[in-house]
C-alpha positions in Angstrom: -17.4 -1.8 32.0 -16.6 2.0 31.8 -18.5 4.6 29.6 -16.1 7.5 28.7 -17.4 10.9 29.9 -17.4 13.8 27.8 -15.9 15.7 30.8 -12.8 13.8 30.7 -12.2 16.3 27.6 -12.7 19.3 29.0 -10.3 21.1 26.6 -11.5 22.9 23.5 -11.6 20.2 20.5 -10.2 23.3 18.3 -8.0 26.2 18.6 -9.6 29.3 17.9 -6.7 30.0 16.1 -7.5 28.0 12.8 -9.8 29.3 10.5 -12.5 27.2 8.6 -11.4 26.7 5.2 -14.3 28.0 2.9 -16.6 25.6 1.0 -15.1 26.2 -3.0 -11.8 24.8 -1.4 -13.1 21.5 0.0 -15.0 20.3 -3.7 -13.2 17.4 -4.7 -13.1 16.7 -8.6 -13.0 13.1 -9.3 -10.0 14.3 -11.8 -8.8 17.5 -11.2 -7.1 18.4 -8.1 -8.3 21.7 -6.4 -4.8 23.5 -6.3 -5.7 26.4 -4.2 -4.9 25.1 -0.7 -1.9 23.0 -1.6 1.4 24.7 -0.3 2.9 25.5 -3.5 3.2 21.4 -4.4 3.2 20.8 -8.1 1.7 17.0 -8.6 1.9 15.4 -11.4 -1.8 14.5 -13.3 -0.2 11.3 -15.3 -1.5 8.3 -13.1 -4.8 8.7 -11.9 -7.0 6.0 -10.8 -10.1 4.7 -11.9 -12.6 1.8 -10.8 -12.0 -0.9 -13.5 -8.5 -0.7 -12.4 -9.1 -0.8 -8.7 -11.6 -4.2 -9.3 -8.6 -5.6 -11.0 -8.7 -9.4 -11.1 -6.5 -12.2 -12.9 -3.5 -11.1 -15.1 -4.2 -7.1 -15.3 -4.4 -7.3 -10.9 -0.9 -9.3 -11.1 0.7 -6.6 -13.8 -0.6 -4.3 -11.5 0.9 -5.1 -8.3 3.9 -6.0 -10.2 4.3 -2.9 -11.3 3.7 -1.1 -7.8 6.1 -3.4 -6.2 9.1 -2.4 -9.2 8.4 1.2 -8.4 9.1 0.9 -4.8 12.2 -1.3 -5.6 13.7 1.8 -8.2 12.7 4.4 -4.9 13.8 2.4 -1.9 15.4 -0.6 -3.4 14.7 -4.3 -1.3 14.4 -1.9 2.1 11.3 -2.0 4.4 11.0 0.4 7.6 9.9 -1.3 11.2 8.3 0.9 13.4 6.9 -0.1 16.6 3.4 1.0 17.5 2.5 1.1 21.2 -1.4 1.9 21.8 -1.2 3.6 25.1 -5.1 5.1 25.6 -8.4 3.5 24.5 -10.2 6.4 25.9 -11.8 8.3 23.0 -14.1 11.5 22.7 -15.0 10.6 19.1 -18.2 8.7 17.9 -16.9 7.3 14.7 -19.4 4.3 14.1 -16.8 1.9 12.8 -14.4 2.1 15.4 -14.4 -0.1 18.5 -13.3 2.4 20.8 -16.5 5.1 20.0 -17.5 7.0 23.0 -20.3 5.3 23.2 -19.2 1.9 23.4 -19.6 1.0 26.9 -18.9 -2.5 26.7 -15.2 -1.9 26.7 -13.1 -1.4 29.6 -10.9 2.0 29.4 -7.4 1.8 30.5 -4.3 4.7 30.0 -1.3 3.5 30.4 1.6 4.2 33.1 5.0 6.2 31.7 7.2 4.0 33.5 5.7 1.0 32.2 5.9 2.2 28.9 9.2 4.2 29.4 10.9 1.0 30.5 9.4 -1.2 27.7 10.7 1.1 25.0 14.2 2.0 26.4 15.8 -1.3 27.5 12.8 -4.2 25.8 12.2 -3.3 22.3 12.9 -5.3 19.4 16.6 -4.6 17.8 14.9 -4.8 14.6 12.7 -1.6 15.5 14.3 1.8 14.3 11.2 4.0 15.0 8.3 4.2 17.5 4.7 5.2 16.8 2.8 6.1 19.9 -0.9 5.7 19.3 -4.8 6.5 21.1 -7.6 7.1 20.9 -8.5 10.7 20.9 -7.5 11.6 24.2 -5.8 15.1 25.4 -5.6 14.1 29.0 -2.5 11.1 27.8 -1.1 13.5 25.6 -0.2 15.3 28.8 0.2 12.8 31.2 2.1 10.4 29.0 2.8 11.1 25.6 4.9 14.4 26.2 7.0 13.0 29.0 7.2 9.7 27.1 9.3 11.5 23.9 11.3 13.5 25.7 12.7 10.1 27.5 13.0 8.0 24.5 14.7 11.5 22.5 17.2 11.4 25.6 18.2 7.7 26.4 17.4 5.8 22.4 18.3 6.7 18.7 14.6 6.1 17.7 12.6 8.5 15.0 9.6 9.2 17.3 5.9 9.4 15.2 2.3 10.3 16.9 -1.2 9.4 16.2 -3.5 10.8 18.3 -5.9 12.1 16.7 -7.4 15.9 16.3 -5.3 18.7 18.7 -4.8 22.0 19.2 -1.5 24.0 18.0 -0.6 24.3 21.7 -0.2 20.1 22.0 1.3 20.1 18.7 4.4 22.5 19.1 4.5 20.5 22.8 4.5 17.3 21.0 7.1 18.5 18.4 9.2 20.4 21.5 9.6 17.1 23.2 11.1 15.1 20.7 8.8 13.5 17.4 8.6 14.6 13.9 6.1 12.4 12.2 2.2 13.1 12.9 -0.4 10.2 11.0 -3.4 11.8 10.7 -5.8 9.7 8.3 -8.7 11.6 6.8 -10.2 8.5 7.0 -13.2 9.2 4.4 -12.8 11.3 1.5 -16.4 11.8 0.7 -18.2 14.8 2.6 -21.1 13.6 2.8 -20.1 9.7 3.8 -17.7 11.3 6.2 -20.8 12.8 7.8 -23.2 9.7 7.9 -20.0 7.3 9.4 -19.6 10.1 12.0 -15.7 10.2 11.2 -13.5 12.6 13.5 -14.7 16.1 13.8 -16.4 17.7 10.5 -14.3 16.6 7.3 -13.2 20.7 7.4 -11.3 20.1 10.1 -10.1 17.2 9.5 -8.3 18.6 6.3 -7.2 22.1 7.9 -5.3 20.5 10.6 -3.4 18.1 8.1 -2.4 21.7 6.4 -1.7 22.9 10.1 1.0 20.3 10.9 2.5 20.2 7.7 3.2 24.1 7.5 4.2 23.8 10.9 7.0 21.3 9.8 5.9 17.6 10.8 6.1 14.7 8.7 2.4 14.1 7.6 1.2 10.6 6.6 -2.6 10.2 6.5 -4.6 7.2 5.1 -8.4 5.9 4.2 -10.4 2.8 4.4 -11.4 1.0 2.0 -14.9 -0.8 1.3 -16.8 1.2 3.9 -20.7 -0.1 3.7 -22.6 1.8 1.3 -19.2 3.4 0.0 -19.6 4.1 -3.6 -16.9 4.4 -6.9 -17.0 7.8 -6.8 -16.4 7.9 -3.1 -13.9 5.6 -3.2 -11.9 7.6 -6.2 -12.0 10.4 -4.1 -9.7 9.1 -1.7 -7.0 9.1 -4.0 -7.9 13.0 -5.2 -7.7 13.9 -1.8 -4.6 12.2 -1.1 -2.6 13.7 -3.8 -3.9 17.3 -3.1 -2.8 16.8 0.5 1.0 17.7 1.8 2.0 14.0 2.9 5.0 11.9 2.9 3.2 8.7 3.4 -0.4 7.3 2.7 -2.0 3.9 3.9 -5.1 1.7 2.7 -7.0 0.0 5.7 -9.8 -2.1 4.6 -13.1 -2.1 6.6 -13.2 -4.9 9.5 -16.5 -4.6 11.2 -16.0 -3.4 14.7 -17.0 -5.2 17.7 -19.9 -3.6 19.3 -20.3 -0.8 16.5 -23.4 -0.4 14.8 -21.7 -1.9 12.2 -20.7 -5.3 13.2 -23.3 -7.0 11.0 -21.9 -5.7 7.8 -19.1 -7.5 5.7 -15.5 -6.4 5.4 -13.6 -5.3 2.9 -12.6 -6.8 -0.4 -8.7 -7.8 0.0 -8.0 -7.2 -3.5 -10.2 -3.6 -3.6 -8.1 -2.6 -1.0 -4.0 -4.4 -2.1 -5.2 -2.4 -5.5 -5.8 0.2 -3.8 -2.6 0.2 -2.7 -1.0 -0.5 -5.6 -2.3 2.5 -6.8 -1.1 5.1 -4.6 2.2 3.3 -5.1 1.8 4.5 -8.8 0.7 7.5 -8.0 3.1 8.7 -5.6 6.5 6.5 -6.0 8.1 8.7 -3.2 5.6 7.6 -0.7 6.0 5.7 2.4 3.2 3.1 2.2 2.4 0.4 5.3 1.4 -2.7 5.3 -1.5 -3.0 7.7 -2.0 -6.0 10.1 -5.5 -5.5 9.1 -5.0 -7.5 6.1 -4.5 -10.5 8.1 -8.3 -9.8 8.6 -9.4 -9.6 5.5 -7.0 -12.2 4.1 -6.0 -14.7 6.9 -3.5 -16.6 4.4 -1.2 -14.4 3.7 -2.9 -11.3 3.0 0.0 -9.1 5.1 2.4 -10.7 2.6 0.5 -9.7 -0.5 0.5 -6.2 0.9 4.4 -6.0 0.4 3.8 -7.5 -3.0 2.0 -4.2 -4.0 4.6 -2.0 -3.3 4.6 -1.3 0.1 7.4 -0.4 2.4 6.6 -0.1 6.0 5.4 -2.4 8.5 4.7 -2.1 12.1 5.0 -4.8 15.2 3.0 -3.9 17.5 4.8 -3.9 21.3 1.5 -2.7 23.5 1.8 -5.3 26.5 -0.5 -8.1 26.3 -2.7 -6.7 29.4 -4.1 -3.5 27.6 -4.1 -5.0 23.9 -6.9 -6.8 24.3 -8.8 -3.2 25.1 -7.7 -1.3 22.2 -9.9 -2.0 19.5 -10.2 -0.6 16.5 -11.5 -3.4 14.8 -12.1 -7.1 17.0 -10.4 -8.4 19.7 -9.4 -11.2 17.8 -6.6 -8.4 16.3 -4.2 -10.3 14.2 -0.8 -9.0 16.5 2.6 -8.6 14.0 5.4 -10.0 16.1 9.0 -9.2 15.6 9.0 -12.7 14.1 6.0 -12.7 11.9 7.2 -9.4 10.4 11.2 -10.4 9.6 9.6 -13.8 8.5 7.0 -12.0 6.1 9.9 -9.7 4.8 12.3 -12.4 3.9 9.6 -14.2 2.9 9.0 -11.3 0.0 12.6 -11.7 -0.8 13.1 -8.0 1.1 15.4 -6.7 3.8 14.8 -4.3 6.9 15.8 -1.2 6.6 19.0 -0.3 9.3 17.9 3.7 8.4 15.2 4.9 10.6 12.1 6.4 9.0 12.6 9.7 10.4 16.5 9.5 9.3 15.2 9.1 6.1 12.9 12.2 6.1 16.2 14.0 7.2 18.9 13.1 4.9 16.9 12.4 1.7 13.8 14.6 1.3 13.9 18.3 2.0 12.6 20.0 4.9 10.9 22.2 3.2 7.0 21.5 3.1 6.2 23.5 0.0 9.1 21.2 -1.6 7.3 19.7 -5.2 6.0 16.5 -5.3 8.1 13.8 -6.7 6.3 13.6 -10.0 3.7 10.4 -10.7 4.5 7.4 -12.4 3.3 6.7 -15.9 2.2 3.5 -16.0 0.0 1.3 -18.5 -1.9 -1.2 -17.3 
């Protein structure tokens, strides 16, 4: 069992370059949205969550989803993006305590994975139905380098796939060499809306930086999606509102829900997961909110909600699902959550979107982005839906 060194990180966590947004621009009204970092967006105020809503049961949950799920079908009609996700680092310099792969976890075994393992695998073995490729890891400059980079430039030469990253927190140098080689979408959730819980659960970085560098990449033209968890221990209404303020302040194409799983090995492993239907409301309401968005379903709510709880998330308006291609010897190793990680197959994921009375899309996310939104990042916000429920 390996313990991550700090020195395997030797690079600066943050360019000097970007300057610490001041402390009147990161106060989050629970229903006003502080305008004066957006880039010019104008959102409109006339869906806005609140609590009783989220805690939706019986008939108002089902007019609820119902609704979400008719507001993606008048946006994107019966069409759901596949993506691919390969997860090709567990190293991680981060500490977050409900992530399985914290530094200090030294009961997992690190791995990083080979570029012509992973080249080959995505250029002549991935699923036809797969029309875009996320490459995910843990927070981990040293396979940005040695992997990632060389990694997109192959798969921009030899395959038509739209190319996304998650990596985690860079600097502006391995951004604009990230964007050079080849990919065009960046997921960078602020996990954690709250200050102060974003503090105590030791999320990525200070919740500052967090929120600069999702204003970095979008002015410096990526596709930003971002995304929060749901039923975090000790999360309250008001932190859990938040979320949603934040998200619609922020420049993003695309937003996700993740309920909590307790992590293996975290400090909190004891502590119960998420409520499926906080977090399929949840989800329901950022459809509502945002009807232009790209919304996943997360193999996470297998976890939560082991019959059928991926299908229910489709049900709420979501359009986006992943199968995950990371080779069985180095899946077991990345864990965000448990080892016991429910896996989407090619076949569980068509058989969930017929299922749902859906088809996959043939468009690539990232031809999408291209021929139907503008490039522009200051473009205004598709305005919110009104929607009594």
């Amino acid at each position: 069992m390996v313990q991550v060194p700090r020195s395997d990180f030797a690079e600066p966590r943050y360019s000097h370059q970007i300057h610490s947004l001041s402390a009147w621009q990161l106060k989050i009204d629970l229903r006003l949205v502080v305008s004066a970092f957006l880039l010019g967006a104008v959102i409109d105020q006339s869906f806005f969550a609140d609590c009783d809503l989220l805690k939706s049961r019986g008939a108002r949950q089902q007019e609820l989803h119902e609704r979400a799920a008719s507001i993606a079908l008048e946006n994107f009609g019966r069409k759901v993006f596949i993506r691919g996700v390969i997860e090709v680092s567990n190293h991680c310099r981060e500490n977050c305590v409900y992530c399985g792969m914290r530094r200090d976890n030294r009961k997992l075994d690190r791995y990083r994975a080979r570029l012509d393992q992973m080249a080959d695998l995505l250029v002549h073995h991935r699923p036809a139905s797969v029309t875009d490729i996320n490459i995910q890891a843990g927070e981990d400059p040293v396979i940005v380098r040695e992997v990632v980079s060389p990694l997109i430039r192959i798969l921009r030469r030899e395959t038509p796939l739209g190319i996304s990253v998650c990596l985690g927190t860079l600097n502006p140098a391995l951004y604009r060499e990230l964007q050079e080689a080849g990919a065009s979408i960046y997921i960078l959730k602020f996990e954690i809306a709250d200050e102060s819980d974003y503090a105590r659960m030791k999320a990525p970085g200070t919740f500052a930086e967090r929120i600069e560098h999702i204003h970095l990449l979008a002015n410096s033209g990526w596709r930003v999606s971002s995304g929060f968890i749901a039923g975090l221990p000790g999360q309250s209404d008001d932190s859990l509102l938040k979320n949603f303020t934040l998200s619609r302040a922020l420049p993003l194409d695309g937003c996700s829900v993740s309920p909590f799983i307790p992590g293996d090995d975290t400090p909190l492993s004891r502590k119960p997961a998420a409520d499926l239907d906080l977090t399929l409301n949840c989800m329901a309401a950022l459809r509502l909110m945002r009807p232009d968005w790209v919304i996943p379903s997360v193999s996470a709510l297998n976890l939560t909600g082991p019959h059928g709880g991926y299908r229910r998330g489709l049900r709420t308006g979501a359009n986006l699902v992943t199968i995950n291609l990371t080779p069985p010897a180095l899946r077991s190793d990345y864990v965000l959550y448990k080892r016991d990680r429910f896996i989407m197959t090619e076949q569980r994921i068509l058989s969930a979107i017929d299922a749902e009375k859906l088809i996959p899309s043939k468009q690539g996310l990232t031809d999408y982005y291209r021929s139907n939104q503008p490039a522009d990042p200051t473009r205004p916000s598709a305005p919110a839906a009104t929607v009594p429920v």
